[in-house]
N, C-alpha and C positions, 0 to 999 in steps of 0.2 A: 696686643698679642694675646690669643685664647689661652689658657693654662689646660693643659692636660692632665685629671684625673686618672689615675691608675685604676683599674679594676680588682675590686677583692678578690681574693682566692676562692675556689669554690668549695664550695661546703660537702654533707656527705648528700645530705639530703637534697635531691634537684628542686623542692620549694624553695628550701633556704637559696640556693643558686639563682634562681630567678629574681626572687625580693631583691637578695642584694644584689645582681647585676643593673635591676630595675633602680635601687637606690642609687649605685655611680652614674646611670644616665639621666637622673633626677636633675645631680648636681652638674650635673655638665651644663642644662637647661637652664637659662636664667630669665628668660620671660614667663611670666604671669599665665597666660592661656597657652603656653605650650608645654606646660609643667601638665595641666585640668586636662589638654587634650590626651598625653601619655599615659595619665591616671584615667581617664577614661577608655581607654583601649584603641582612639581615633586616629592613632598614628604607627603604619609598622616600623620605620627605620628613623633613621636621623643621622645626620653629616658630622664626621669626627672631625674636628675643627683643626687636629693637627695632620692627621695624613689625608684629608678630604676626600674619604671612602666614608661608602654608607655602612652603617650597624643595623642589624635587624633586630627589633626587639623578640621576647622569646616566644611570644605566640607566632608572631609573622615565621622563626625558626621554625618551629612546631610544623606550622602548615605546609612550607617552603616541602621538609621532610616527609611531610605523609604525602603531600602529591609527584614528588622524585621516586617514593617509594610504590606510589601506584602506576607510577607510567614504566618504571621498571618490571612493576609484574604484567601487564598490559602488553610493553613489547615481547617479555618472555612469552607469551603463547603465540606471537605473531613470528619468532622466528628465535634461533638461536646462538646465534653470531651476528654481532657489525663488523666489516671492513672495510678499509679504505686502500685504493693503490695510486700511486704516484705515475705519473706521466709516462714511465718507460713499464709500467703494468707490475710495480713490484710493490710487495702487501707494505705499509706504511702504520697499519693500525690494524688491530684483532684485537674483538675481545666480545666477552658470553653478553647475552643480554637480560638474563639472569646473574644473580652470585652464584650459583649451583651449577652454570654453563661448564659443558667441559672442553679444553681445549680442542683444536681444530684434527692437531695432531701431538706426538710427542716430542717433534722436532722443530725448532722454529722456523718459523715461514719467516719472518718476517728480515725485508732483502730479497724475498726470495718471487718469481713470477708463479704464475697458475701450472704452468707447465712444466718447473722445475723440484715439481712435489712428487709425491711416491704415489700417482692417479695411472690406473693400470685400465680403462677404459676407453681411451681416447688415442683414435690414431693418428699419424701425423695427415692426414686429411682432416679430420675433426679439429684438430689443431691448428690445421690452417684456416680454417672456417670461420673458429673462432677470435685467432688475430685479422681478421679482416673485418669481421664486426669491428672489435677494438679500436681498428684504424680509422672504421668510417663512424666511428665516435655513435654505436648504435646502442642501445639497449636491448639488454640482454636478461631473458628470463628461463627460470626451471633449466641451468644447465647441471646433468645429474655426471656426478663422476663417482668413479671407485675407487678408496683409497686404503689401500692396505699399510697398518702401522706397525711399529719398530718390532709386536710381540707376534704380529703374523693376524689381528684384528681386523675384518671387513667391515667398513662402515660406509654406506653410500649418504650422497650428502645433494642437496640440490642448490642452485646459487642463481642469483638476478643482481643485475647492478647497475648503475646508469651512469654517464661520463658527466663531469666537475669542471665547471669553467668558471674564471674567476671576474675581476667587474669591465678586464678587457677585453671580454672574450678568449682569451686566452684557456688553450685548455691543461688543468692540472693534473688529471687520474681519474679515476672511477672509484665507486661505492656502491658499497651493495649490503646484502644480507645471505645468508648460507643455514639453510636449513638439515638437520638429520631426517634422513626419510627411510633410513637402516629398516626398522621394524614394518614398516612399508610395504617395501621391496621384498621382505623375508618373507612376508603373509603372501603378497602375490606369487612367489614362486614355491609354496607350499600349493596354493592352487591350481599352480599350472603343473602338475603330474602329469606324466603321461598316459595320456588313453590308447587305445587301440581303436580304431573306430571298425566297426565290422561291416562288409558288404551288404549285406543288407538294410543297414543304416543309412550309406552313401549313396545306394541307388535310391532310397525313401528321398534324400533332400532332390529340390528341384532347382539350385544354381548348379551349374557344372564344376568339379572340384575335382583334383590330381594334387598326387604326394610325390616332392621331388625330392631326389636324394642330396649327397652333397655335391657329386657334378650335374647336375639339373637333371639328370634321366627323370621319365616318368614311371613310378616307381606302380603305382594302381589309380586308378581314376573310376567315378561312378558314370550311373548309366545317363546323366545329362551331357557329360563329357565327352562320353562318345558319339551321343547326337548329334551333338555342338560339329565337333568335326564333321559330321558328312554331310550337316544341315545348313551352317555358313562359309564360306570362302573368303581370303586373307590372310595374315601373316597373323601366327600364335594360335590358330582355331582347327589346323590341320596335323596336333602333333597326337600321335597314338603311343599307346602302352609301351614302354620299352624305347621311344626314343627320346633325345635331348630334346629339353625344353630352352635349354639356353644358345644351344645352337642356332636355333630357328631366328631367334629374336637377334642374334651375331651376325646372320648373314640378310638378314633383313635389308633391301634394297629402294631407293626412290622416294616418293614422297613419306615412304613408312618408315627408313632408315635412321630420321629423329627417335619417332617412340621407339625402335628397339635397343638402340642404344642407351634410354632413358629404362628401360623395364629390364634389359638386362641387368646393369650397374645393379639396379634395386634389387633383384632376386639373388643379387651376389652377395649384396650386405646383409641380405636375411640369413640365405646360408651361412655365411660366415659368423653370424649371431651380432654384428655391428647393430642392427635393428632389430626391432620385433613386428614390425608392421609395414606394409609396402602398399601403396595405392595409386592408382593409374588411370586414367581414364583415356582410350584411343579411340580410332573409325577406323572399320573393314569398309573399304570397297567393293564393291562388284559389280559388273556390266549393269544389274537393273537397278540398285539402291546403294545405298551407304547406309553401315551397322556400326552404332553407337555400344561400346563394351568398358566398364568400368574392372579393371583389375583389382584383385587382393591377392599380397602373398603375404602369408604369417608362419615364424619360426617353432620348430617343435626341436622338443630335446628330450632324450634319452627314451626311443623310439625305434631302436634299431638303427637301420641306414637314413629313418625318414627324416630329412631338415626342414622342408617345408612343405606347406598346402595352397596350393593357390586357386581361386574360385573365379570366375566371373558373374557381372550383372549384366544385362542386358536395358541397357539406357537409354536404347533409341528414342522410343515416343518423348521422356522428358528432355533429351538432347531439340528435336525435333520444335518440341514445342519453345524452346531457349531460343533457338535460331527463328523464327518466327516473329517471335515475340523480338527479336533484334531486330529483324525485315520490318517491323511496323510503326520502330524507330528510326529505321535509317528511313524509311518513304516519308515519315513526316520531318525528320533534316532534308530532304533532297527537296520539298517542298516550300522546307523554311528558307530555302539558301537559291534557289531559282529564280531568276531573273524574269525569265520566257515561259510558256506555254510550252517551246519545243524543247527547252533543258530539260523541264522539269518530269514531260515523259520519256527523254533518254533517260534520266541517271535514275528513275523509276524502275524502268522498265531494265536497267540493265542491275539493278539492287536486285530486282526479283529473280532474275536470271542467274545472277550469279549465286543466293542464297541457296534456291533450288535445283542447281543445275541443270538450268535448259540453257537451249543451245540460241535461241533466239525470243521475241517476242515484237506484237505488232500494234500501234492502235488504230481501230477506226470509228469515227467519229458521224453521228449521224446530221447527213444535212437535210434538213429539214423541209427546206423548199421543195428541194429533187426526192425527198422520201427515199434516199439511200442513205446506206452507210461505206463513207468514204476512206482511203487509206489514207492516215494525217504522219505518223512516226512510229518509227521501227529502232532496235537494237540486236546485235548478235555477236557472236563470237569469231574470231576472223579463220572464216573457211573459206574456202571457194564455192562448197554445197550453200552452205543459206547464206553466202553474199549474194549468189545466182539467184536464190529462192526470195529474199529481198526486196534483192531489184526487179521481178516477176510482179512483186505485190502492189507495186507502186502504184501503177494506176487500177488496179481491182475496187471493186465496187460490190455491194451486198442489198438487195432487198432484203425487208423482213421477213423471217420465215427460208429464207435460203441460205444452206451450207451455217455450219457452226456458227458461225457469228452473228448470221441472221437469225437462227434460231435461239442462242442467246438477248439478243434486242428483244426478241418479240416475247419471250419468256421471262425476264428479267431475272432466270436462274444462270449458277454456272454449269459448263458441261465437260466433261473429261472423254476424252478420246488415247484408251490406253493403248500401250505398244502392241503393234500389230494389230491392231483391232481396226483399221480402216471399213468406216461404212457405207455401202453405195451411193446414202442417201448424202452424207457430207464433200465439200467440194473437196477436190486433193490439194488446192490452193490452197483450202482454209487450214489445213492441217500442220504438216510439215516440210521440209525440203526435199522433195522427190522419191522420197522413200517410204517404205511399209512399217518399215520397223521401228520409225520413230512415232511418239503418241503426243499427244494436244492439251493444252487445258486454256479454256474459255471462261472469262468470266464479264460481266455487267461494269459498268463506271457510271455510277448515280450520284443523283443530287434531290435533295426532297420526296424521295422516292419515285426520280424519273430518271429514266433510263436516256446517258448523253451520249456514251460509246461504247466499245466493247475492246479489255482486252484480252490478244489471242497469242498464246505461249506452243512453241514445241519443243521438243527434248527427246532425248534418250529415255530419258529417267524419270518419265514420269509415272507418277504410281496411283493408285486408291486414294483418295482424300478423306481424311477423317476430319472431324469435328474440327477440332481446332484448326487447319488448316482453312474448312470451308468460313470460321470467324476469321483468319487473317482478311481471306480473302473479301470477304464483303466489307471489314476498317477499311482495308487498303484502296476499295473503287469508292467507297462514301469520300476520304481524305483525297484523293485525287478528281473522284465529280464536282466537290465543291472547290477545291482548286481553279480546274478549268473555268467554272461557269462565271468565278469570281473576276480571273484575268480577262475572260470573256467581257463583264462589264467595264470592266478596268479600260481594254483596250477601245471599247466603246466612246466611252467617257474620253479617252485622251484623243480617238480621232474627234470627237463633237469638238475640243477646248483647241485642236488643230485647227479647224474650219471656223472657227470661229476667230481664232486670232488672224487666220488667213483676212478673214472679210473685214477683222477690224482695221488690218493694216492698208488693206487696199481703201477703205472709209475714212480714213483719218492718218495724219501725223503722228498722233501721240494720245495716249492714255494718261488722264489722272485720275484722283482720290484726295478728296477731303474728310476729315473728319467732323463732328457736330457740331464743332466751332470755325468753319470752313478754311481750316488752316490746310495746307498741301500736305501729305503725309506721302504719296509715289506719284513720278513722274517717269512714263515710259515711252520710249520712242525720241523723232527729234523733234523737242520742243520750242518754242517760241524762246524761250531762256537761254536754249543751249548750252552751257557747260555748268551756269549761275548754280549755287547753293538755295533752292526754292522751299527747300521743305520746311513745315513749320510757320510759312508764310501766308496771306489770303492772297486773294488775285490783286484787292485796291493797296495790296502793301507794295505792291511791286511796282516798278515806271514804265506802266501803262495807261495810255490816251483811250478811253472808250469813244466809238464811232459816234451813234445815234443817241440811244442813251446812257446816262450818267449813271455812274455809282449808285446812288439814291434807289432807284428803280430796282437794279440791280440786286440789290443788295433786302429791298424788300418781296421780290420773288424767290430766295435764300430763305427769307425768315417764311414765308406761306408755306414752303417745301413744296413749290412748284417747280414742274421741267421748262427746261428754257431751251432755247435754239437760236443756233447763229446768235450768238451775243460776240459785235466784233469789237476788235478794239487794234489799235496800232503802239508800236515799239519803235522810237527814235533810236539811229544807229550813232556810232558815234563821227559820221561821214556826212551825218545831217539830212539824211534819206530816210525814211520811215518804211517799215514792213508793217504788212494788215494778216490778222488772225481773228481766227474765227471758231468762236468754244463753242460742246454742248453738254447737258448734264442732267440727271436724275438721281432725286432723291435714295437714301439708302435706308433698308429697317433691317435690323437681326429677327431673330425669330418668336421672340416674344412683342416684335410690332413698332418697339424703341428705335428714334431715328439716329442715324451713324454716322451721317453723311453724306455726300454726294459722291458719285464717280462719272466722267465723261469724256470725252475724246475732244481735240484740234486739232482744226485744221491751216492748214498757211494758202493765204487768199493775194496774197500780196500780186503775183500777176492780175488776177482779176480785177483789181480793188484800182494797180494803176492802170491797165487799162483804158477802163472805167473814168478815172478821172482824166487821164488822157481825151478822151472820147469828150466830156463834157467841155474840156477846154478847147478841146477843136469846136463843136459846137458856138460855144461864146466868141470866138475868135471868125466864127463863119457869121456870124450873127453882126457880131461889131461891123464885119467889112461890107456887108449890106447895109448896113444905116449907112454907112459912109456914102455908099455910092446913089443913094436917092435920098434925096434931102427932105427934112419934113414936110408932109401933105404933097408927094410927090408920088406915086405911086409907080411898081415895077413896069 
């Protein structure tokens, strides 16, 4: 049994404290070099022999304290509270992450949920938002609320926290951190004073921008604004001075009825000061194009009637170039995932179609022989106009140099035939379906910088090509030329490996393969074996009778790595009848010249072979019955 020394009382002075605390863990120690290790400073703690807790000695104290004390100043600058909530979301722990931290509020939280506090910010939407994070166990950052406390105190606070599961996955609550961002908040709306902006201001900038009041009227708008209106067509681009802006966006109809329901909501919560920021990005339609517009609405306050400003960008081209730049992904999946030659310019061909909004598109491909360009596959949109226009192209045909497509071939440029602009010189075939008003776009499908087809697009909507458009389009016929020319050899190659197995089957029984040690490694067809497990085998391991010659021979045209022919041999059945086969084979080398192997075909001879020996025995049997019948020196 250890004996337990008691610990001296401590002194005033904390050296004296040390020494003698260091003296009672002397005596506690009773080996030799664990007394020299102590006294030398090599050991921080040691095991109390009676409660078998560790003791730290006082330096290992010392340290223990100055790095608790620097991780506590450390997190003070990273945040000002830790919490923890328990499973049904109610606080279970608070507290500062400093000693100077001040409480969260004046009242206890704790018991209490996020939403059961004095936070005058958050509406029961917001609330519901955030127990739905909660539920789906999300993490959650910079949520800012406003809490007014017991003496009438605004202090805004921000908070993050992330969900707690234990070792069976089971989940416990959340944890987080909650920041004061009071001073913050106070500087920014010291900043945001109200200005007046003056007319002349608003006409100077060049986005379009209108001041809505608190039921959306348009309260003044600059001079892009009103351009805006008479210069695009669509829903939100036609409201003038004096009318509702949220009207328009409320009674918004058809494929546009998502975003105005989405832009309204937002220009409600701005008015209403729920937000300070609203952003949007939609499409205007119209008969000739599609107009890409990025919305801003931002809250103003104490400005008279004005609640908010909303501005637009005009983000067509980088809209433009997004989608493109998607089109030249999806052509390279539609590539990657294509079986055929003809899937791969459907689902091409109807990628580009649809990305751009043309209404059809056609290929044709040049034959080479005949020096035209022939119609191979088409896609379009289900009308009755270019089904008719279609099925018209099927059999059309192009010289070089004739109507769009030939004058692409022979060009190796693309060519654009805009709406209305029908030229004498172009066939009306190559163009569109029947009509003037729709316009064309032609381009090349190359390979090594040779021109293999041509494809030809029509639409409504087709418009100017700019640069990046004319680089989709030259990725997109390079990744589609060498496609073709690829399946092209592809299908080459699989009719040549067709015709060739055609000739071998009709040549032979069966196909084998040896490897360098003339073991059988595949046997195809029906072999002389028939159902036997041969592989791994030679020919001499197996019970086979060789005809003429023997293994020997055999076996050393093998070792020369000479081809051999008709090498027969016979197969005893178990009926006592014999069947005759008859092999042949050549040597095999890889590509560095190294021998492989043999591979060669059999054949089954067995009618021939009895026959044959038929034939001979009738023979001897004709022969016997003539000596018979004239006796020696007796002549016929």
């Amino acid at each position: 049994m250890h004996r337990v020394v008691p610990l001296p009382n401590p002194a005033p002075s904390g050296t004296d404290v040390e020494r003698g605390f260091k003296k009672a863990i002397l005596r506690l120690v009773k080996g030799g070099p664990e007394r020299l290790a102590i006294e030398a400073g090599q050991i921080d703690a040691i095991i109390d022999p009676g409660s078998g807790n560790a003791i730290l000695l006082p330096a290992a104290q010392r340290a223990l304290i100055e790095r608790k004390a620097g991780f506590r100043s450390l997190i003070g600058l990273a945040f000002d509270w830790y919490w923890e909530l328990d499973d049904r979301y109610r606080f279970v722990s608070h507290r500062g992450a400093s000693d100077d931290a001040d409480r969260f509020a004046e009242e206890s939280i704790i018991g209490k949920a996020l939403w059961d506090l004095s936070i005058d910010n958050m509406s029961e939407a917001d609330w519901r938002t955030h127990r739905q994070q909660l539920e789906w166990r999300a993490i959650f950052r910079d949520l800012e609320i406003r809490h007014v406390g017991l003496t009438g105190e605004v202090r805004y606070l921000s908070m993050s926290g992330e969900p707690i599961f234990d070792d069976r996955n089971q989940f416990k609550g959340y944890r987080g951190i909650t920041r004061d961002i009071t001073e913050r908040r106070q500087a920014e709306a010291s900043m945001q004073e109200p200005h007046r902006f003056d007319r002349a201001i608003l006409d100077a900038l060049e986005a379009p921008i209108a001041v809505l009041d608190q039921t959306g009227a348009v309260l003044t708008a600059n001079h892009a604004w009103r351009t805006l209106v008479t210069s695009h067509s669509g829903v939100g681009t036609g409201v003038a001075v004096g009318s509702n802006y949220l009207v328009v966006w409320d009674d918004a109809c058809g494929n546009e009825q998502v975003d105005g329901r989405a832009i309204a909501a937002g220009i409600r919560q701005v008015i209403a000061g729920e937000r300070a920021l609203f952003r949007y990005d939609y499409a205007c339609d119209s008969p000739i194009d599609r107009t890409w517009f990025a919305l801003s609405v931002t809250g103003i306050t104490g400005n008279g009637h004005a609640c908010a400003v909303v501005s637009y960008e005009d983000i067509t081209e980088r809209k433009r170039g997004e989608l493109l730049l998607g089109l030249e992904f999806a052509v390279a999946r539609c590539l990657a995932d294509a079986d055929t030659a003809t899937a791969a310019l459907q689902s091409v061909i109807r990628a580009i179609c649809e990305t751009q909004g043309w209404d059809c598109g056609r290929y044709f491909c040049m034959d080479q022989p005949a020096g035209v360009l022939r119609f191979i596959e088409s896609w379009g949109i289900s009308s009755p106009v270019v089904e008719q226009f279609l099925e018209k192209s099927r059999g059309m045909v192009f010289r070089p140099g004739a109507g769009l497509a030939g004058r692409v071939y022979q060009s190796a440029q693309p060519l654009w035939m805009l709406n209305g602009a029908r030229g004498a010189r172009a066939s009306s075939m190559a163009l569109a379906p029947e009509t003037s008003e729709n316009g064309a776009c032609v381009f090349p499908v190359t390979t090594d910088d040779r021109v293999i087809g041509v494809l030809a697009f029509s639409g409504s909507k087709v418009r100017d090509p700019d640069d990046r458009m004319l680089r989709a389009l030259r990725s997109i016929g390079s990744q589609l030329g060498r496609f073709l020319l690829r399946e092209q050899a592809v299908n080459a190659l699989r009719l040549s490996e067709m015709r060739f197995r055609v000739l071998t089957d009709l040549a032979s029984d069966w196909h084998w393969e040896q490897d360098c040690d003339f073991r059988l490694t595949q046997v195809v067809g029906c072999s002389a074996f028939g159902t036997a497990d041969v592989l791994g085998l030679t020919h001499w391991d197996l019970p086979l009778v060789p005809a003429d010659v023997g293994w020997a021979e055999h076996k050393s045209q093998l070792a020369a790595r000479w081809s051999f022919c008709d090498f027969e041999f016979a197969i005893v059945h178990p009926d006592g009848k014999q069947a005759y086969y008859s092999i042949s084979g050549e040597p095999v080398y890889d590509e560095a010249g190294t021998f492989t192997g043999y591979c060669g075909t059999g054949v089954d001879i067995t009618k021939r072979k009895r026959a044959e020996i038929e034939l001979r025995e009738s023979e001897a049997r004709l022969r016997a019955a003539m000596a018979g019948a004239h006796p020696a020196g007796e002549r016929p």
